[in-house]
N, C-alpha and C positions, 0 to 999 in steps of 0.2 A: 938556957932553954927560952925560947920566945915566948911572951906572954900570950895567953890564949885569949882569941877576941870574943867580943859577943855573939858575930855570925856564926863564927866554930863553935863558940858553944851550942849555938841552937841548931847548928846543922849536926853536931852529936847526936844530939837528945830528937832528933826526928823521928830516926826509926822505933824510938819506942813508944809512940804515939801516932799513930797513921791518923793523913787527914780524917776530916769530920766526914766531907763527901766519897770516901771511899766508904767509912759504915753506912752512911744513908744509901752508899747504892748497895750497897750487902745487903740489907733491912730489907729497901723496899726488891731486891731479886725473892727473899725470901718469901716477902709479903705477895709477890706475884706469883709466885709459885704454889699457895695458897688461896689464895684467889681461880687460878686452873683448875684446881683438883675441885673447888667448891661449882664450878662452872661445867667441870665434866660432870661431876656427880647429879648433874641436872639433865642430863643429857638423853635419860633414857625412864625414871621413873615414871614420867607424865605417860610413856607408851606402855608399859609393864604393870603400872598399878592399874588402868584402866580393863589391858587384859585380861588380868589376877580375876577381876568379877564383871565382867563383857557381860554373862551372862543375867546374873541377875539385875544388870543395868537395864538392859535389853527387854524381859521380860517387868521392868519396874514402870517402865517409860512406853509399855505397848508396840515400840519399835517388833521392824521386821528383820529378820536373818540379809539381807542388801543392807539395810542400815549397817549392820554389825558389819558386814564383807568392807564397807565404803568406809568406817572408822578404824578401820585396821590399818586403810591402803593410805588413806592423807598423810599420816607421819613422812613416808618415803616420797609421799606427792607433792608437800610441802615442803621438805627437804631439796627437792628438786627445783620447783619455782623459786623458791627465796632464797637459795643458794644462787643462783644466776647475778641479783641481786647486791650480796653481799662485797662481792670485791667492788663494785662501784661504789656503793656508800660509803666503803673502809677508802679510798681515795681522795674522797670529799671530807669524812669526818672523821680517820685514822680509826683502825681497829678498835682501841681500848673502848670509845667512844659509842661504837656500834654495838660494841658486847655490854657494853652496861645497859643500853637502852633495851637490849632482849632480854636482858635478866628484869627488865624492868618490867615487858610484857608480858614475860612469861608471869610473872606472879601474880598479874594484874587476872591474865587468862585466864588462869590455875585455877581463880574464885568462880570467875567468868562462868567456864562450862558448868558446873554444879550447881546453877541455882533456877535453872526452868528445864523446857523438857527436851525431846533428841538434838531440835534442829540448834538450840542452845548448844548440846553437847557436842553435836557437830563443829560449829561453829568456835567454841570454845577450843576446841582440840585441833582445830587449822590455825589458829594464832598461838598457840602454845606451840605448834611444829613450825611454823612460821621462826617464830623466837630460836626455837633450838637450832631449826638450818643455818641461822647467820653465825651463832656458837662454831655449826660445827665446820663450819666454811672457814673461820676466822681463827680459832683459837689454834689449831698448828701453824699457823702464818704468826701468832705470838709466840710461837713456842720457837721457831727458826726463825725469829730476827729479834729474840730477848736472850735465846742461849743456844747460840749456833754450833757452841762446843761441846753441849751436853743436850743433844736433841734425843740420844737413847734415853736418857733418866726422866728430860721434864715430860716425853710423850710415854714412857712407864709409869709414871705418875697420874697424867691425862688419863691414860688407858684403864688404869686399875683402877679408879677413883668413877669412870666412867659406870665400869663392870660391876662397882659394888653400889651404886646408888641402885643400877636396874636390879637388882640382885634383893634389895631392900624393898623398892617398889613393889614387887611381889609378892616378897615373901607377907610383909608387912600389914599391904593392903586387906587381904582377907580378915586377916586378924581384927585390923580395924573394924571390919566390917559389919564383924561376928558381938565383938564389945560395945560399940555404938547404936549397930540396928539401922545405919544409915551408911548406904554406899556415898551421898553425896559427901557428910563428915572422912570420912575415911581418907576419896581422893583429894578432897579441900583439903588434909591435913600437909599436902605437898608441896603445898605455897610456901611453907616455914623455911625449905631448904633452900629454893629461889631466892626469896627475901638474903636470908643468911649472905649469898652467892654476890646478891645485888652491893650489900652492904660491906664484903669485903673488896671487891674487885674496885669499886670506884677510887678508895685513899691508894690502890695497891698501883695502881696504872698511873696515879696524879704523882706518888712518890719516886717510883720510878724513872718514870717522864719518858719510859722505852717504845712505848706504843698508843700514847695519847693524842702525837701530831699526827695528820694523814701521809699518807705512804706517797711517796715517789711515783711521779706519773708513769705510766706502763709505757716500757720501751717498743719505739714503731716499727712495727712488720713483725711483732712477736709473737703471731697464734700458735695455740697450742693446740688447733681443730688440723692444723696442717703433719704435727706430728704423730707417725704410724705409732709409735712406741708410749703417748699421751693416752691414744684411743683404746690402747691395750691394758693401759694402766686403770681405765676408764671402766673398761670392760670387766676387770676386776672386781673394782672397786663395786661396781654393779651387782654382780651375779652373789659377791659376797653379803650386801646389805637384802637386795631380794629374801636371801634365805633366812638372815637375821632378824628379819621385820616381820616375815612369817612364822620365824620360832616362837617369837616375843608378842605378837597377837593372838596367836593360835592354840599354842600347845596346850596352855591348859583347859582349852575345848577338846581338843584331842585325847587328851588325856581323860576325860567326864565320860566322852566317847565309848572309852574302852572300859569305863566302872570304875573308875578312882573317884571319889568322891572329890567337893571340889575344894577343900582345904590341903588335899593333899597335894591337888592338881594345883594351884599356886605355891606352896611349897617348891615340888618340883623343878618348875620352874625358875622357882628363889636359887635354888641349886645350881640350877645350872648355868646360871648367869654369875652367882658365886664361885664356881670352879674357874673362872677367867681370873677372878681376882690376882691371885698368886702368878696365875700364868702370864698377865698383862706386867706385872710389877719385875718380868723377867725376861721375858722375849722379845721384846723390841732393841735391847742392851747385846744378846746375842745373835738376833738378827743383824745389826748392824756390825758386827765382827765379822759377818759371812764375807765373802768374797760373790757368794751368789747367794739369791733367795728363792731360786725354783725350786730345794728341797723340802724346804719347809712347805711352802702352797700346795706341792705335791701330797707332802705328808699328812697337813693340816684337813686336807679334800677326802682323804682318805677315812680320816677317822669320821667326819662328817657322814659319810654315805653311809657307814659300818653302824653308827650310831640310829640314821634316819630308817635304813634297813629291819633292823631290829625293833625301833619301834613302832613299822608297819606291820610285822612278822608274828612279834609276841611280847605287845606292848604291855601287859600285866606283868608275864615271869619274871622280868629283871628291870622293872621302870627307872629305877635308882640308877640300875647303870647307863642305862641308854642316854638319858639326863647327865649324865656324868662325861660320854665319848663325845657327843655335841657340845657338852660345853668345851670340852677343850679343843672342837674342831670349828667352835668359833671363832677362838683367836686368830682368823683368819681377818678380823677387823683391825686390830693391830698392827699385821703386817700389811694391811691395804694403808693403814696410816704414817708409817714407815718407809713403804715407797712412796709416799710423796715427797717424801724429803731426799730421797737415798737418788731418787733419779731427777734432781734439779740439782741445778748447779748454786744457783743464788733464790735468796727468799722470793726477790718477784718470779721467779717462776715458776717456785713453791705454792706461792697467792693463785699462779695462771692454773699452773696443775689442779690446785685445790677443787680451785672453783666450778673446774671443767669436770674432773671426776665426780664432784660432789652433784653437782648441777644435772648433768647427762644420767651419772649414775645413778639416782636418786628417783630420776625422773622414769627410768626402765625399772629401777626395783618394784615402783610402786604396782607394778602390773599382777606381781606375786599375791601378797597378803587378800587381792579382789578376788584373783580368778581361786585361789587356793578354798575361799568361803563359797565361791557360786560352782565349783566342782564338787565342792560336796552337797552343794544343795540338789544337784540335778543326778548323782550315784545316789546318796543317802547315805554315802560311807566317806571314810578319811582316805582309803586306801589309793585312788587315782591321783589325788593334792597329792599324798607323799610321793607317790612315783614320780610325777613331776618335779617337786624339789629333788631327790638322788638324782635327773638328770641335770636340772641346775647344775649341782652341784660338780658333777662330770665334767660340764663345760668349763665353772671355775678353776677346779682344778689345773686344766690344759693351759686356760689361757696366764694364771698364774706361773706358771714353768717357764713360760715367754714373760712375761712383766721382771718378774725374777733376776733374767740374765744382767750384767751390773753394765750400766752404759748410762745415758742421762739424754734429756729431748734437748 
């Protein structure tokens, strides 16, 4: 038998010790993927804890019912502006880079708006939305070019982690509100999870190294204002956020509206933003199994009406549940987030899509949560708003069934 050399031995014994940089990139995939979920989870409480007690902010601060109508509508307004935004910076200073610096602002804001009076809150809550648009511009374009094979799981993760912060913001807020005595402690306590966000993403993106460089310059003649099937996707994304930004502003005015007191009316809401959870951590995984997605937008649309329906019709009898059908006919954000991935073919088009629907979208949503506040101010009732959102929603439906069909811009 021939002697065994030193290289055989050491080429034996390899497989039982996998390089170093193979765990360091496991590590930091994992340490990234904890870092998204802390970064979605930001996504949505600075809009829902504020909602949770609009009113007695409002009535704290001597603001008028336009004040309220106009802090409802910036989340979507500023989503829209600073999304435009965002893919240009991620060019110049690579995504990781951009998302730390929102986590950075956001925290900074968080304190910002709580500490003088409307025009403060105002203000405070345009750079808090500011921060979360480039979030929410940015982080599926991390998510499709850090794990392009498992874009069902890290954006079920996104999603759910999204739905249970707003979900928390809610429920939470009142509580706060109630034991402290001060709405400004309550929403100031929000900053802790930004922070948290801030502090995990920065080692997670450095260790990584997957989305710290800037992105590849954007290939020439590639609009996606040219593509019919972009505007449609667009259109979605649109109609879908409109009605979300006015669930999540509004409802538990609507709900005080009808005689639920208003612990219960933030509750509710905690609810119904909590029944996504389970549904987010599942449906993006079977979506992407479909062959088509117009069933679901169809179905999803449905239950939304059935839900908004009921709680124009006979919003006391069954609040619980009506809360319950809307929430699970908002995972309609899910699947708006889903196709953006499903109908691009590579990440930068992913980045073009993003930004267009986010941008466009964002920009039409914001019309909702205004006119929704200044319709009831001129009926004196909730009842004309919700008619308006079931027709929203009609439309989304439709135009979803077309987004749907599996093709790509």
């Amino acid at each position: 038998m021939p002697p065994v050399t030193e290289q055989d031995a050491s080429s034996a014994a390899a497989p039982a010790h996998p390089p170093r940089t193979d765990r360091r990139g496991a590590l930091g995939g994992v340490l990234l993927l904890i870092g998204v979920a802390l970064a979605a989870a930001n996504m949505r409480p600075a809009v829902t804890s504020l909602a949770s007690v609009l009113g007695e902010v409002r009535d704290s601060l001597g603001a008028s019912t336009t004040w309220a109508s106009a802090v409802t509508s910036v989340p979507t307004l500023c989503f829209g502006v600073a999304g435009i935004a965002a893919p240009l910076l991620a060019r110049r200073l690579g995504s990781g880079r951009v998302i730390a610096v929102s986590l950075a602002v956001l925290t900074a804001a968080m304190a910002l708006r709580v500490l003088n009076g409307p025009w403060t809150v105002l203000g405070g809550t345009v750079l808090v939305c500011a921060a979360i648009a480039m979030c929410n511009v940015l982080v599926p374009v991390v998510v499709k070019e850090s794990f392009p094979n498992r874009v069902g799981m890290a954006t079920s993760l996104y999603t759910t982690a999204m739905a249970a912060g707003g979900a928390l913001g809610s429920t939470l807020t009142p509580m706060l509100n109630s034991a402290t005595g001060s709405w400004r402690l309550s929403l100031g306590t929000w900053l802790v999870l930004a922070l948290a966000a801030l502090v995990v993403w920065v080692p997670a993106t450095a260790r990584s190294g997957r989305t710290a460089a800037p992105a590849a310059p954007a290939e020439p003649g590639r609009s996606m204002l040219r593509s019919p099937l972009a505007w449609v996707i667009t259109g979605y994304f649109a109609m879908q956020s409109l009605v979300a930004y006015v669930v999540m502003g509004w409802l538990p005015e609507v709900f005080k509206g009808a005689g639920i007191d208003a612990g219960t009316a933030g509750a509710l809401l905690g609810f119904l933003l909590l029944v996504g959870v389970p549904i987010n951590m599942v449906l993006p995984s079977l979506v992407t199994r479909s062959r088509s997605q117009s069933g679901w937008a169809a179905g999803l649309a449905v239950l939304t009406i059935t839900g908004m329906l009921g709680l124009l019709l006979v919003p006391t009898t069954a609040p619980w549940l009506w809360a319950l059908i809307i929430g699970v006919g908002m995972s309609a954000f899910p699947l708006a987030l889903v196709l953006l991935s499903l109908r691009t073919a590579s990440a930068a088009d992913t980045a073009r899509l993003s930004a267009m629907a986010q941008s466009v979208g964002y920009l039409i949503a914001s019309v909702g949560p205004f006119l929704f506040g200044v319709l009831h101010d001129l009926t004196g009732a909730w009842s004309s708003s919700l008619l308006v959102v079931v027709a929203v929603v009609v439309v989304q439906g439709i135009i979803g069934t077309v987004a749907g069909r599996p093709r790509t811009v």
